[in-house]
N, C-alpha and C positions, 0 to 999 in steps of 0.2 A: 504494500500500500504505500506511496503516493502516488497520487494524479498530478502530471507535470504536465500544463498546458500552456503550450507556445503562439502565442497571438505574434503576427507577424507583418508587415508590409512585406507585397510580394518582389519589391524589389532588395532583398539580404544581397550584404557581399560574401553572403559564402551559400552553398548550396544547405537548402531544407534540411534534408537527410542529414548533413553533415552536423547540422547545427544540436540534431535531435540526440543525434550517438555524445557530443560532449556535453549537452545541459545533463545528457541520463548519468554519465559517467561521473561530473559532478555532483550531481545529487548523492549516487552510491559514496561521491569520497567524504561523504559531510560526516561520515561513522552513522548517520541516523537510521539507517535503513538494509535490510538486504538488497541485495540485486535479482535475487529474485520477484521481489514484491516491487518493484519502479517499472509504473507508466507511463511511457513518455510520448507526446503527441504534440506535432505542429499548424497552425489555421494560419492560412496567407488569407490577407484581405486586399483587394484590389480598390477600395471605396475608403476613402479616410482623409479627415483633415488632419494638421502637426501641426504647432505652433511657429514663430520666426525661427527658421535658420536650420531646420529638421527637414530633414530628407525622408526617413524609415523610422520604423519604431519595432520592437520586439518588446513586446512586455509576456514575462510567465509567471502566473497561476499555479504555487504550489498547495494542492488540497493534498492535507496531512490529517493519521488520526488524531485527537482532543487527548492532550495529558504531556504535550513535548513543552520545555519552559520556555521562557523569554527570550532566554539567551539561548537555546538550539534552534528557535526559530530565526532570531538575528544572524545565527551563525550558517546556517542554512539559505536567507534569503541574500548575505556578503558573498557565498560562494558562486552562486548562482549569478549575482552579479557581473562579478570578479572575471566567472568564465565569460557571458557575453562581453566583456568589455574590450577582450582578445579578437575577436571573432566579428566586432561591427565597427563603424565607421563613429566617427568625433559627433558625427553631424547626426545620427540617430538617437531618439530619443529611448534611453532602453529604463525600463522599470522591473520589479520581482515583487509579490505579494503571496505571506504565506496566508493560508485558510486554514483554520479547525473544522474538521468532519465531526461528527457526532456516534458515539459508535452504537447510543440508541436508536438511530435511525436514518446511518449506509447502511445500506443492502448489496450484496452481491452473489452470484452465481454462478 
């Protein structure tokens, strides 16, 4: 379990795919998680305004279970960071937001 979701302008300087294998890879190196249990997925949007001076944007979405502290979520949303920041341009606007799941009520199958 987490859901890493990569919102993206279709125009990245690196390829999708590519982008998908190092946010998965950093999520597993945060210690917080197996690698068996990391979801990773990317959404290109063609339709988007960005504010002066932004070209793209990348913003990800990580929904995690409910009970990680403060500071594994800071330390989680820094790496994630850390890694887009290798991988995009000055002129992109990149963001990370973690989420509490609820474990009364995810469901999976």
């Amino acid at each position: 379990m987490p859901h890493i979701i990569i919102e993206h302008s279709e125009d990245l300087p690196v390829l999708p795919q590519v982008l998908v294998e190092k946010i998965h890879q950093a999520t597993f190196n945060s210690g917080l998680f197996e690698l068996a249990t990391i979801k990773t997925r990317a959404i290109a949007y063609t339709h988007y305004q960005l504010g002066d001076g932004k070209e793209g944007f990348i913003h990800i979405g990580a929904h995690i279970m409910q009970g990680h502290t403060i500071k594994q979520k800071q330390q989680l949303s820094e790496q994630l960071l850390d890694c887009l920041k290798i991988y995009c341009r000055e002129s992109d606007s990149l963001s990370v937001n973690v989420h509490d799941m609820e474990h009364e009520i995810y469901r999976k199958c």
